[in-house]
Steps between C-alpha positions, in 0.01 A plus 500: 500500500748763395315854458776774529326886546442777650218525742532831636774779614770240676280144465611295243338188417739222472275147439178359641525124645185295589465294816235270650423742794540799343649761160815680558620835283904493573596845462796742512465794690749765383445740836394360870124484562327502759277163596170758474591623157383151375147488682302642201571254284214303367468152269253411333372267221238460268290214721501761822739294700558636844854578507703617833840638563730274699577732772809697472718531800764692425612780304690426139868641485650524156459150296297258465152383659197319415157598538244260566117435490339154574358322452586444094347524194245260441535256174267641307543891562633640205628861586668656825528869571755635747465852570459827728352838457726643159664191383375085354613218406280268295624163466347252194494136486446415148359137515500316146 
């Protein structure tokens, strides 16, 4: 899904795409970061799924980049929140 924003100073969300093994955040980084500059990100949902970071191996130059966590969401979890100390993201899936 398309969700165009601003995560924080650089990081720019671009759109979020679901897989069987795993939920990526494709990004746009603005300035180079370093692969450690990522490791305090957390996501979580509202069932308490255990969520870990796909391992980063190198560093992000200017552009773009995707962050992952697997595995993914399950069906029935209803929020995610992607965050770090000073800065969230809450994403909402409105079921009818």
């Amino acid at each position: 899904m398309r969700a165009p924003g601003k995560l924080r100073n650089g990081l720019f969300l671009e759109e979020v795409a679901l897989y069987d093994d795993r939920i990526s955040f494709r990004v746009f980084t603005s300035r180079p970061f370093r692969a450690d500059e990522f490791a305090a990100l957390r996501l979580t949902d509202d069932v308490g799924t255990d969520y870990a970071m796909v391992p980063r191996v190198e560093d992000v130059s200017d552009g773009r980049t995707a962050i992952e966590f697997r595995p993914p969401p399950p069906a029935h979890s209803s929020r995610l929140h992607l965050g770090e100390p000073g800065w969230g993201l809450h994403i909402v899936n409105q079921r009818d």
